[in-house]
C-alpha positions, 0 to 999 in steps of 0.5 A: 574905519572910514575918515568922515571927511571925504577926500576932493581936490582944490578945484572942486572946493573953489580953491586954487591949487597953486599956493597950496603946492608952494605951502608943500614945497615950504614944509618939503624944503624945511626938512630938507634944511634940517627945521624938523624931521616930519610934518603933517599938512590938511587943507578942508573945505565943505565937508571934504579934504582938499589936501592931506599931505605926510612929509619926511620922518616921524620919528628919528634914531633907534626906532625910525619911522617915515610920516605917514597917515596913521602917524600921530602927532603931539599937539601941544596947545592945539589941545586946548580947544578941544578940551574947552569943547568938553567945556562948551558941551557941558554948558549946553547941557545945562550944568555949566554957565560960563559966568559961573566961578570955578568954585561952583562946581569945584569946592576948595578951589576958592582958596587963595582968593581964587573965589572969584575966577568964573570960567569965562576968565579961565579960559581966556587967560585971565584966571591969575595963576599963569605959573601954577604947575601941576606935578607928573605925580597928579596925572593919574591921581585926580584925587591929588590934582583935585587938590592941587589945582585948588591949592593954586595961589594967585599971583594977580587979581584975576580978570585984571591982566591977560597972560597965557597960561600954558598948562594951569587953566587946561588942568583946572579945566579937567578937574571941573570937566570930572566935577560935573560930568562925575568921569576921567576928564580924558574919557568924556573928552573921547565919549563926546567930543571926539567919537561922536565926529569919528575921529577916534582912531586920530585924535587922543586926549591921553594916547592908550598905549596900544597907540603908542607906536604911532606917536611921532617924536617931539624934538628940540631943533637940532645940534650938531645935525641931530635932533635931540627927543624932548622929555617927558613929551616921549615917554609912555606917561606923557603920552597916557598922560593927556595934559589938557592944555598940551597933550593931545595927540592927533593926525592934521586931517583929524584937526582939519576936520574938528574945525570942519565942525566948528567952522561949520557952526557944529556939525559935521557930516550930518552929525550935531555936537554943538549949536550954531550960536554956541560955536559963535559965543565961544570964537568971539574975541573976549579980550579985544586989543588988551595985550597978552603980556606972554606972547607980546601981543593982543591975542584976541582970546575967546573960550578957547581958540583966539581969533584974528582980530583987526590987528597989524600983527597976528599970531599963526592965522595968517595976517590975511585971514579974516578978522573972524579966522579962529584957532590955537598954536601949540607951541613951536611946532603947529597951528590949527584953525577955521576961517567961518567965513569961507568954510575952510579949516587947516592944520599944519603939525610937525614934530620939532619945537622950533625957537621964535621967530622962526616958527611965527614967521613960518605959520604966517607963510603957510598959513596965509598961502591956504587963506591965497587959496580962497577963491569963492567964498 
């Protein structure tokens, strides 16, 4: 199968190749310091690959095997929009308004006073139940994780406070996702957000086992200059699992061309999936200068994806970036996002999980060498 996103050069995309080289010789030199074993780089712009780069090992041990184009990489958060698009789909299909209360379309789930949590809060971190934990037991029983998100308590008044939830709202997420549209939230994730844009042999919400060999390994830093594999992160049932708000697996040049589309107001390659105002609506910044009293910051969070802001300080974008610049993190070990003004989308994913500041400070570096690279905008 062919990748939908032709491969270019800088050059030919108005980009100077120059900070791209010194973002490579970063990722080069932080696995050669020991930082992770593997990583992933694309760099895209105008329906093409500028750069699409594999780095060092994907897996480590026993069953050892070098990054390379078909490797898969654990994306954590980076799942989180991909998920909200199903969400987004939903709504321009006419059966979902963002306004709505989850309990609309989810009975039960105002229970615990959560009556009132409207979508738009969910997914932006505003739903009041940051802790809330899904057990390992309800990954494949929907009928069990039905009832467990709508046993969720609160543990504030939703919409009064903005704290990242890092799985709670993504799994309430795929309990409503399977109330409207009646299938596996992982199924209609595939059917209509990902094969549509052919990146269905890159990109997983629930990895099958058939592609489990290609899964790179997820590890903590290392001790004693070995890397110790995160659990349940390299099991099959992690893998299968498909946790909507960290599960997802994919390659970074299926990453760069999902924000291809979303960079490019819905389409890619000729191929329609959302609308242009759509896409606008859902990477506005709903929470403003409110602090996300999780990561310490403003986070300006729309449905979805976060955005740069007008802030001093930034989370993974690149404090360059563009105010309007969109994307999502996932947590220790990559970003991903799409900067609408110029076209250009990025996706960096490695295979450790790395501690702050460390990982902050990276993804500023990197990510503002491909903002560096801009030069028509």
């Amino acid at each position: 199968m062919a990748f939908p996103l032709p491969e270019s050069n800088p050059e030919a995309l108005g980009l100077d190749p120059r900070p791209l080289d010194r973002l490579c010789a970063i990722v080069e030199r932080h696995i050669a310091e020991g930082r992770h074993p593997g990583a992933q780089v694309a760099v895209a712009r105008r329906g093409k690959l500028a750069l699409h780069r594999s780095f060092g090992q994907a897996r480590v041990g026993s069953d050892a095997a070098p990054a390379d184009t078909r490797s898969l990489f654990l994306l954590y958060s980076n799942t989180k929009v991909v998920t909200a698009a199903a969400l987004w789909m939903l709504a321009e299909d006419g059966l979902l308004r963002f306004n709505d209360t989850v309990s609309q379309h989810v009975p039960g789930f105002e229970a615990h006073g959560k009556g009132g949590v409207t979508v738009l809060q969910l997914l932006t971190h505003q739903g009041g139940f940051p802790s809330a934990v899904v057990p390992e037991a309800a990954w494949e029983d929907h009928d069990l994780l039905r009832r467990t998100v709508c046993g969720f308590t609160l543990e504030w008044t939703p919409g009064s406070r903005v704290v990242y939830h890092p799985a709670s709202a993504h799994w309430t997420a795929a309990v409503l996702i399977e109330a409207l549209a009646g299938e596996d939230f992982r199924a209609f994730v595939r059917r209509r957000v990902i094969a549509p844009l052919g990146l269905e042999d890159e990109l997983f919400v629930g990895l099958p086992e058939a592609e489990h060999g290609r899964a790179a390994g997820i590890y903590d830093p290392p001790e004693d200059g070995r890397f110790a594999p995160r659990m349940p992160e390299n099991t099959p049932a992690g893998r299968r699992a498909g946790i909507p708000g960290g599960g997802g697996y994919g390659s970074a040049r299926a990453m760069a061309a999902f924000y291809q589309m979303l960079a490019a107001g819905g389409a890619l390659n000729g191929t329609r999936v959302l609308s242009p105002r759509m896409v606008e609506f859902v990477t506005r910044d709903f929470t403003g200068d409110r602090v996300d009293e999780y990561m310490g910051l403003p986070m300006h969070r729309g449905l979805g994806p976060h955005s740069r802001g007008e802030t001093p300080v930034a989370r993974g974008l690149g404090a360059i970036a563009h105010p309007r610049t969109f994307g999502h993190g996932g947590v220790g070990s990559s970003y991903c996002w799409a900067d609408p003004t110029s076209g250009l989308s990025f996706a960096f994913l490695s295979n450790c999980r790395q501690a702050e500041p460390f990982h902050s400070e990276r993804m500023d570096v990197l990510s503002n060498l491909a903002h560096a690279s801009i030069l028509e905008v």
